[in-house]
C-alpha positions in Angstrom: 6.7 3.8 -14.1 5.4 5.6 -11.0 5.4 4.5 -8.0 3.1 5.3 -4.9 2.9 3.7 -1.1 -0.5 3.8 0.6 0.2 3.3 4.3 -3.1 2.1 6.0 -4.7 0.2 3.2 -7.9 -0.2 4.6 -11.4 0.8 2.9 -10.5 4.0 1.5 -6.7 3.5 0.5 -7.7 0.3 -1.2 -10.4 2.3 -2.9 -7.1 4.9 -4.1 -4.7 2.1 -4.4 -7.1 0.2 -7.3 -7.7 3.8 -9.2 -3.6 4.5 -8.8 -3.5 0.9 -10.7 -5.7 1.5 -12.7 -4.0 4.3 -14.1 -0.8 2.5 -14.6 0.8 3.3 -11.4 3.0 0.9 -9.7 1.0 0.9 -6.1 2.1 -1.0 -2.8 -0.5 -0.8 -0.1 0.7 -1.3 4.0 -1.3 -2.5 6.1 -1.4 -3.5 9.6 -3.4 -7.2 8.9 -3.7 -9.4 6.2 -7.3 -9.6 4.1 -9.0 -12.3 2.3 -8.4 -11.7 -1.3 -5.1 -10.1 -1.0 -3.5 -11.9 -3.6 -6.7 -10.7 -6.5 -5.8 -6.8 -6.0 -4.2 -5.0 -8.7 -1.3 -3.4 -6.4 1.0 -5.0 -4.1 0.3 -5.8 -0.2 2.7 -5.7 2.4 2.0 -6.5 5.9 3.3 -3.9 8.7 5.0 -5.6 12.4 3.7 -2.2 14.0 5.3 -3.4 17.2 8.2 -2.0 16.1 10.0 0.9 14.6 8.7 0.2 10.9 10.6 2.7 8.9 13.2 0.4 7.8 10.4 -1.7 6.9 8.9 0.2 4.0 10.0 0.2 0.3 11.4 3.3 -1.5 8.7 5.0 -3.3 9.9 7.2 -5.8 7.1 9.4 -6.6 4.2 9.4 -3.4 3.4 8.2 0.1 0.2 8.3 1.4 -0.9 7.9 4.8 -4.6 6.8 6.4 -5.4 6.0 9.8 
């Protein structure tokens, strides 16, 4: 399966992250805060400590990365 990493999952990466899952993509979104209704999307959140160098914080995505600010 493919894999794809939407960093700044706000309004419009959530928008991308739900058609990626749609189409049977594997998608995790970062973000810097958490949302009400998290846990109903069809992707995977993972919460950002942007205080900090957060490289070592993201997982390996295999096949894209996007980035929003």
């Amino acid at each position: 399966m493919k894999r794809a990493i939407i960093i700044g999952c706000g309004y419009t990466g959530s928008a991308l992250a739900t058609q990626l899952s749609a189409a049977s993509i594997d998608v995790i979104g970062v973000r810097r805060h958490a949302q009400e209704g998290d846990d109903k999307l069809p992707y995977t959140t993972k919460l950002l400590d942007i205080s900090s160098d957060f490289d070592d914080q993201l997982p390996e995505a295999e096949d894209a990365i996007v980035y929003y600010m």
